[in-house]
N, C-alpha and C positions, 0 to 999 in steps of 0.2 A: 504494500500500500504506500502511495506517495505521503513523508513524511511532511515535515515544514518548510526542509531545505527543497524539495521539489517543486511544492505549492507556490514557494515565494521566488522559484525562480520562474517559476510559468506566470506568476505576476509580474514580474517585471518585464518579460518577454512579451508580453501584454499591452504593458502602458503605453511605448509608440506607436503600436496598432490602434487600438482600442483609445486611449484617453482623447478626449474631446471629438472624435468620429459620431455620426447620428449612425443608429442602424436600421436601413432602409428597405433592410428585409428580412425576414426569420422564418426558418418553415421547423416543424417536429415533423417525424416520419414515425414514431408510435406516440403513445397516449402517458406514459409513463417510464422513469428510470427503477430506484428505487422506491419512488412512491410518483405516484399520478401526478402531471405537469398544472399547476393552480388554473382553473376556466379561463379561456381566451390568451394565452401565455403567450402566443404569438401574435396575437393583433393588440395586447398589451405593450410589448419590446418596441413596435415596429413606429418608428420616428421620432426615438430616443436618442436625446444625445447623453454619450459616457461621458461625465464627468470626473473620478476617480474612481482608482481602482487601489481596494485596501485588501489587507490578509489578517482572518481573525483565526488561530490554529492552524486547519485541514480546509477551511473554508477561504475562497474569493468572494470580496464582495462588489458590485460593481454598481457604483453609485448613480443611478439617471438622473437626468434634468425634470421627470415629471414627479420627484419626490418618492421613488419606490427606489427601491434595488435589489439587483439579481444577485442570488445569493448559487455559488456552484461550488459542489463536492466532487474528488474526482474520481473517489471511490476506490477499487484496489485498479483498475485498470484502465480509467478514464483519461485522454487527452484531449487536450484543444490542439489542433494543426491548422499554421495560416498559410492561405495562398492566395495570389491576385486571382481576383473575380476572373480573369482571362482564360488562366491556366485551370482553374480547377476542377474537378473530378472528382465526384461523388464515390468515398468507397463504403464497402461493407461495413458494419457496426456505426456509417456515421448517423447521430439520433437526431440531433440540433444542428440547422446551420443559421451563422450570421451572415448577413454581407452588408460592407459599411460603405459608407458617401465616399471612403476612400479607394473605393474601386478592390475591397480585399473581404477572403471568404475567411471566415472561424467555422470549422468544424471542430463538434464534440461527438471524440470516437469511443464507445465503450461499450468491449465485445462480452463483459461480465453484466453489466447494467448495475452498479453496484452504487454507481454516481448520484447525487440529484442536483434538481435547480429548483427555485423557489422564489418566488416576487415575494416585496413585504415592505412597508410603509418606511422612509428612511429610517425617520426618527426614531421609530420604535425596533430599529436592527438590533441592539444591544439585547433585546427581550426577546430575540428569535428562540421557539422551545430550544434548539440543538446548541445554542450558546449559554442558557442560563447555569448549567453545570460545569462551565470550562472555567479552569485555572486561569491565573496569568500568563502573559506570555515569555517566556526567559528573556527578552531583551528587555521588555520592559525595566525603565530606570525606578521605578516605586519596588520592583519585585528585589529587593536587598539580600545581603546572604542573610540578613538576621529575620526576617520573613521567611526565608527557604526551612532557616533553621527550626524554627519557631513550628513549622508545618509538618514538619519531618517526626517531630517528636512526637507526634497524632500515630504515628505508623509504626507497626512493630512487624509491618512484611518486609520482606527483601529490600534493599535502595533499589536495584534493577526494577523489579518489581514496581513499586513507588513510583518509577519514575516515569513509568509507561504509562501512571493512571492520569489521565488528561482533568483531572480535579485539584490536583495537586502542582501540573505544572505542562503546558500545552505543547506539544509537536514534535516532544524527543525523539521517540522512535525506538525502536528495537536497536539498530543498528549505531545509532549516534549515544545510545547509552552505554553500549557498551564501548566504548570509543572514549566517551568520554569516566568512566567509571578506573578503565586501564590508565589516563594520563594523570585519575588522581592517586592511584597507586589504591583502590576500594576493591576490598573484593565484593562481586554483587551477590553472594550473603549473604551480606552484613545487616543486622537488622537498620530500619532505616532510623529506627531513633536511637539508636548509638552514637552515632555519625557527632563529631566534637565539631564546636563551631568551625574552626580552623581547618577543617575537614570539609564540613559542609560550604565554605567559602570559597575554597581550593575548588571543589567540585562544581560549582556553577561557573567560576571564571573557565572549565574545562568546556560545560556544554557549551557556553556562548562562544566561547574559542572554534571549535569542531563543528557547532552550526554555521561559524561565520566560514570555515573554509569551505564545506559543503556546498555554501550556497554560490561561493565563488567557484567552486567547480561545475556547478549545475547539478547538483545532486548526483547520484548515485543509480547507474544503470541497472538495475535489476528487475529482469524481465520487461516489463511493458514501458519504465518512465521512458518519455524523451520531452523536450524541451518542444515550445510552440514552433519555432523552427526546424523540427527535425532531427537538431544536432541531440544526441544523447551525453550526458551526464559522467563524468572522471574521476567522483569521488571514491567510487570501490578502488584506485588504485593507490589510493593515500592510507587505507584501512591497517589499521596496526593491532587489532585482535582479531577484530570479522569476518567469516569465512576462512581464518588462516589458524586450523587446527592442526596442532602437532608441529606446527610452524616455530623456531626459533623467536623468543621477543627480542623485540626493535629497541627495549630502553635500551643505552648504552650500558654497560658492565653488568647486565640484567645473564645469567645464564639459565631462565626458564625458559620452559614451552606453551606452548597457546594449547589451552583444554576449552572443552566446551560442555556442557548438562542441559537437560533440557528445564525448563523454567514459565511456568504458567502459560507451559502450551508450545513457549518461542524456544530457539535456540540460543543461549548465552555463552559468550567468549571470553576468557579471562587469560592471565599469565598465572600458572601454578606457584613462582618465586617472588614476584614481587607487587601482588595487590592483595593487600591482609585485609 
């Protein structure tokens, strides 16, 4: 499933398309993703201008000029792909298409249907049902490590664990946990209220670290991500636990190996010598 670093770089990939464009045309080709598209969803869209475009978690939101905005999830296997209105070519799984005043198509392709989209009054976005149980966001500057701490100490499951629950702290990931979990030397473990402040402060400067490169890589190719351009995603080659079991660790003067267990379902990766 596309994590944050995905999401936010398919936003960004976005905004020169998309921000301040009208969309002068929308079709659906079924009735529903994972839930039924809201009455009239396309003659709703249709000679809206995009005014901005934010990321709240796993969610795009796309702010129009008639006071609503499109809210789209990408699900585990959902893309948007842009092409000039010229070139474009309708393929399989696409559900949604846009086409903007700027002569260019958005299609949303998703051969799971796991995705949705949903219209909803601006001002009352923040009140979307699927927002009101979400954490913070890790960049957020209010969300402090004494905040972090302070939440941590509620939990007495795993910090892995912990951290994949999007209540406690929104878009880590599987993969960027464990990532981040290895650079703070934590085994994931550890109960999450253990975790000393110093510990727990280490550990967030790690996630915002590993999401920031993530996102500057374009996320992380696995399986279906690719970027609204086509170009796919470089961050599995920067990975310093994930996917690389029995693999020698990358710390320097580190002589463990990469283990892995399995963990509320997912796969977790750790260094056996040097995360307690």
């Amino acid at each position: 499933m596309p994590e944050l670093p995905e999401v936010e770089t398919v936003r960004r990939g976005l905004v020169p398309v998309l921000q301040g464009t009208i969309l002068i045309d929308v079709q659906t080709f079924r009735e529903d993703l994972r839930y039924p598209f809201p009455l009239f969803f396309a003659e709703q869209l249709k000679g809206q201008t995009v005014e901005t475009l934010e990321r709240r978690a796993k969610y795009l939101l796309l702010h129009l000029s008639g006071s609503q905005t499109l809210i789209i999830h990408l699900g585990m296997s959902g893309r948007l792909r842009i092409d000039s209105t010229h070139d474009f070519i309708k393929q399989k799984h696409d559900h949604v298409i846009f086409r903007t005043s700027r002569h260019q198509t958005i299609a949303y392709n998703d051969a799971r249907r796991f995705g949705l989209m949903d219209l909803i009054p601006t001002q009352n976005w923040h009140d979307y049902i699927h927002f009101k149980k979400l954490g913070p966001e890790p960049f957020d500057q209010e969300f402090t490590f004494e905040v972090f701490h302070k939440s941590l100490q509620k939990h007495q499951q795993p910090i892995k664990v912990a951290l994949l629950d999007q209540r406690l702290i929104v878009g880590v990931g599987n993969i960027y946990a464990s990532e981040s979990l290895w650079g703070s030397k934590i085994h994931p473990n550890r109960s999450a209220n253990t975790l000393t402040p110093k510990e727990t402060e280490l550990l967030l400067i790690n996630i915002r670290e590993v999401l920031n490169r993530a996102i500057k890589a374009g996320g992380s190719t696995l399986r279906d991500h690719q970027q609204p351009d086509g170009k796919l995603g470089y961050f599995q080659h920067q990975f310093a636990v994930y996917s690389r079991y029995l693999e020698p660790c990358l710390r320097e003067g580190c002589q463990g190996h990469i283990r892995k267990f399995a963990q509320a379902g997912r796969s977790t990766y750790y260094c056996e010598a040097c995360q307690k």
